[in-house]
N, CA and C atoms as a LAMMPS dump frame, in Angstrom:
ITEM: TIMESTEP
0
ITEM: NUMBER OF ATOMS
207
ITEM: BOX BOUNDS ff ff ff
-5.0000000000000000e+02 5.0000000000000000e+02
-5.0000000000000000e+02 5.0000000000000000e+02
-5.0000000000000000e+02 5.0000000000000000e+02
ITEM: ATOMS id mol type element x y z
1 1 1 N 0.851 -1.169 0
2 1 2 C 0 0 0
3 1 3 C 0.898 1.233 0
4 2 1 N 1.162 1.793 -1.163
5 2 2 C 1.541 3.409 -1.292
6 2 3 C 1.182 4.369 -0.421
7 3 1 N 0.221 4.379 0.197
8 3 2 C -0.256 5.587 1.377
9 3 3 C -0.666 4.995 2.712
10 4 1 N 0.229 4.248 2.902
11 4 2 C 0.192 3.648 4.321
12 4 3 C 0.147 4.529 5.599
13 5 1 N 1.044 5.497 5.65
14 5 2 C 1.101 6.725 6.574
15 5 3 C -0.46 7.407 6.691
16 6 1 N -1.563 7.286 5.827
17 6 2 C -2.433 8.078 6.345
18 6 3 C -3.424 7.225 7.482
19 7 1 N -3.03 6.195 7.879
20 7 2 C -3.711 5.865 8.923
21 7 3 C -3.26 5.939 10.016
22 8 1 N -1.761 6.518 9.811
23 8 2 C -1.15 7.131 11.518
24 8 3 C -2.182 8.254 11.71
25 9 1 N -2.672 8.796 10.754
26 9 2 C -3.254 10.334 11.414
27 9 3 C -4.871 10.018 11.138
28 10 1 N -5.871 9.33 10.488
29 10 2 C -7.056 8.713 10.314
30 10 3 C -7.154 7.175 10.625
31 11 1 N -7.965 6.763 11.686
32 11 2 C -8.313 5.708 12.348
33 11 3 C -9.2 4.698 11.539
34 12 1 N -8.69 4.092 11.126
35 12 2 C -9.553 3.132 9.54
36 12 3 C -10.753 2.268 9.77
37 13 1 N -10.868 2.865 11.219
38 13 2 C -12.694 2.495 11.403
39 13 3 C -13.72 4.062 11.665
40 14 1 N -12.742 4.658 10.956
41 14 2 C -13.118 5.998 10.324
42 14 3 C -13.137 6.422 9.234
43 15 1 N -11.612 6.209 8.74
44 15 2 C -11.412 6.387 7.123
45 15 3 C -12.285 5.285 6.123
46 16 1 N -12.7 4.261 6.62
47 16 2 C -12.466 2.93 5.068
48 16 3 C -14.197 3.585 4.929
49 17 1 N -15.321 3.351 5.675
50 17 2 C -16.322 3.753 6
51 17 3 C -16.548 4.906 5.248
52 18 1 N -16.041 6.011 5.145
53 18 2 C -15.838 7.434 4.744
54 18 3 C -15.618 7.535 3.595
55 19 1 N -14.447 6.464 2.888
56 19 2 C -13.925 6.688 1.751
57 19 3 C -15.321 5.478 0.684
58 20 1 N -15.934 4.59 1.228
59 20 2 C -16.906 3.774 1
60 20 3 C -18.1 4.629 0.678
61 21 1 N -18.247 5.744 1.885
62 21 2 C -19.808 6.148 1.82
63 21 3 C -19.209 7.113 0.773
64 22 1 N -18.128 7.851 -0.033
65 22 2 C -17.874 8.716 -0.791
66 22 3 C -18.202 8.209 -2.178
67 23 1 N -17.549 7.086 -2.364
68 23 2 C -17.851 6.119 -3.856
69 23 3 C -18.878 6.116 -4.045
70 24 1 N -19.556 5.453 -2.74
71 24 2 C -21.338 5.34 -3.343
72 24 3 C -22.147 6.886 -3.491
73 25 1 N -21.374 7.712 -2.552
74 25 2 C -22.521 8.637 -2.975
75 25 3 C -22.027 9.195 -4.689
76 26 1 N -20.862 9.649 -4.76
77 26 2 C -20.372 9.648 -5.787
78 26 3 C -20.78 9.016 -7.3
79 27 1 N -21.175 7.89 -7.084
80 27 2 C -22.174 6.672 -8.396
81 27 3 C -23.074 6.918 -8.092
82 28 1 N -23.638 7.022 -6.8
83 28 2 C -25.395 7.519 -7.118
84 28 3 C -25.539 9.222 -7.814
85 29 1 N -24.637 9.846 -7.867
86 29 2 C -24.723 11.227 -8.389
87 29 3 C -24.661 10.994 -9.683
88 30 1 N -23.654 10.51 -10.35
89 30 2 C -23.129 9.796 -11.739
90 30 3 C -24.549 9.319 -12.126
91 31 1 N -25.104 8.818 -11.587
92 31 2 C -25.992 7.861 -12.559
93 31 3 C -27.779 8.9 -12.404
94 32 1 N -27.956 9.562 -10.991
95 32 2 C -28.815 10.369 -10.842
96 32 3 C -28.587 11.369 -12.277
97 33 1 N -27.878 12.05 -12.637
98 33 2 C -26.817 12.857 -13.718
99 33 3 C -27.6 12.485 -15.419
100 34 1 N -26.982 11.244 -15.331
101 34 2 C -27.661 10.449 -16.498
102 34 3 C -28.632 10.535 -16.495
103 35 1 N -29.734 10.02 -15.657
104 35 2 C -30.941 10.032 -15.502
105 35 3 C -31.803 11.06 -15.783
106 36 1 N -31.569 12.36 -15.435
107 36 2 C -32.125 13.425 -15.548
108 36 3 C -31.707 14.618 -16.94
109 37 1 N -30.416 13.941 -17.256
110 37 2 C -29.81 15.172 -18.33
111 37 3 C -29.609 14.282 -19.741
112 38 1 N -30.264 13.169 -19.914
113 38 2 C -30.406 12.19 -21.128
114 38 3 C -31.957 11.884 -21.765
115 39 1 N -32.412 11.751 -22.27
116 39 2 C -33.923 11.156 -22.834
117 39 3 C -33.968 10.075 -23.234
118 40 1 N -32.598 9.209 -23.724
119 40 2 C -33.357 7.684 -24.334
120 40 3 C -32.742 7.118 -23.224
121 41 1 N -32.466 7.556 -21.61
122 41 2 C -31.807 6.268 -20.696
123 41 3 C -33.316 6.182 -20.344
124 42 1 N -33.952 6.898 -19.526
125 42 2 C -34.89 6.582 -19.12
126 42 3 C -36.368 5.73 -20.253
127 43 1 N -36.066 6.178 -21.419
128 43 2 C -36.875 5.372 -21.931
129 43 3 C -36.62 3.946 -22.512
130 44 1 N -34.948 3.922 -22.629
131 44 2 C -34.099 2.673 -22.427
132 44 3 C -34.782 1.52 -21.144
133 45 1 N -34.569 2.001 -20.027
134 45 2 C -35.058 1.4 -18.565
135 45 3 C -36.67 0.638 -19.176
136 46 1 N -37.35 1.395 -19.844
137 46 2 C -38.868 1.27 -19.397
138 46 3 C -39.35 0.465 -20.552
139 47 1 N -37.945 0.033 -21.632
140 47 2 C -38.062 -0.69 -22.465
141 47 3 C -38.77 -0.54 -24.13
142 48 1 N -38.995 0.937 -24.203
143 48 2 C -38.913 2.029 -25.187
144 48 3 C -37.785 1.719 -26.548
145 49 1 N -37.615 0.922 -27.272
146 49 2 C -36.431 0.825 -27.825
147 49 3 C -36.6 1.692 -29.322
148 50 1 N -36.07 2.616 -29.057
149 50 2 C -36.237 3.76 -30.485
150 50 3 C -36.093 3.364 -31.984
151 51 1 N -36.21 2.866 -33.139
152 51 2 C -35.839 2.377 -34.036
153 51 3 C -35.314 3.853 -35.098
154 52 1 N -34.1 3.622 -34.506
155 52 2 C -33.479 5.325 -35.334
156 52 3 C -33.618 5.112 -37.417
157 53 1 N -33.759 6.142 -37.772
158 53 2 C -33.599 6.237 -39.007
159 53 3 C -32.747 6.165 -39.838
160 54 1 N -31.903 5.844 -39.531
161 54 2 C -30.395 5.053 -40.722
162 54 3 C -30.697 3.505 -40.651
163 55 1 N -31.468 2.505 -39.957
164 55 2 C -32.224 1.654 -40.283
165 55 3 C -32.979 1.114 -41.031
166 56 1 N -33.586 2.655 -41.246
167 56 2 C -35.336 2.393 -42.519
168 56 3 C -34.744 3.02 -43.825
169 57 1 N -33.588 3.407 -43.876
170 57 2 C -33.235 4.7 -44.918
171 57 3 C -31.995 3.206 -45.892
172 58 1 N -32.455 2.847 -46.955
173 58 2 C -31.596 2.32 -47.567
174 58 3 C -30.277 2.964 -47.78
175 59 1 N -28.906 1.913 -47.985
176 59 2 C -27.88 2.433 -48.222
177 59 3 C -27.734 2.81 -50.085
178 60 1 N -27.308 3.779 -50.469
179 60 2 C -26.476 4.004 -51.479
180 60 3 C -25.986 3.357 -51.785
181 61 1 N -26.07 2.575 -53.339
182 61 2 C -25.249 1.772 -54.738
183 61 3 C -23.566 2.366 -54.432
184 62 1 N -22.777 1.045 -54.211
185 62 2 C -21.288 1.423 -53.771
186 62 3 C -20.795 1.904 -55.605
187 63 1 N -21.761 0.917 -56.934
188 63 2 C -20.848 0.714 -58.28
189 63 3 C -22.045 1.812 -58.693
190 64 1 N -21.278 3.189 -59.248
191 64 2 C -22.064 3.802 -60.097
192 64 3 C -22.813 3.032 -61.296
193 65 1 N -24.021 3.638 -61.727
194 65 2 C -24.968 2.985 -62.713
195 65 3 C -25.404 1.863 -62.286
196 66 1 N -25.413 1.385 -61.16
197 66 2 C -26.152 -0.167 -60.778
198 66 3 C -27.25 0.274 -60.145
199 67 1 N -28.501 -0.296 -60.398
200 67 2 C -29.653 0.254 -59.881
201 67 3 C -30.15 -0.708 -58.755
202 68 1 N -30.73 -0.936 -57.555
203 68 2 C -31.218 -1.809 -56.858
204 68 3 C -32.774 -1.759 -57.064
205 69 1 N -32.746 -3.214 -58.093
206 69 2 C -34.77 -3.589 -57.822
207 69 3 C -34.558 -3.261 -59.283
């Protein structure tokens, strides 16, 4: 462990707890974040699956003069 010295001065049934409840609050912010500042997560979740339009839109003939159909 590289930072061994900080538990001479923080008691690690203080620190580990602290640095634990920081992560989680930290990912619940991260993902609260997403949640509110995105439109297809939440309709992602609720099983909404968007069928975007480069799907329905045929591709372009790669050999000039070849016609499809």
């Amino acid at each position: 462990m590289n930072q061994a010295r900080i538990w001479l001065v923080v008691k690690p049934s203080i620190g580990v707890p602290l640095m634990l409840g920081a992560v989680a609050i930290t990912a619940l912010l991260v993902h609260a974040a997403v949640l509110t500042h995105t439109a297809w997560y939440p309709a992602f979740l609720n099983g909404k699956a968007k069928i975007s339009t480069s799907m329905i839109v045929p591709a372009a003939p790669s050999i000039p003069g070849v016609t499809i159909g």
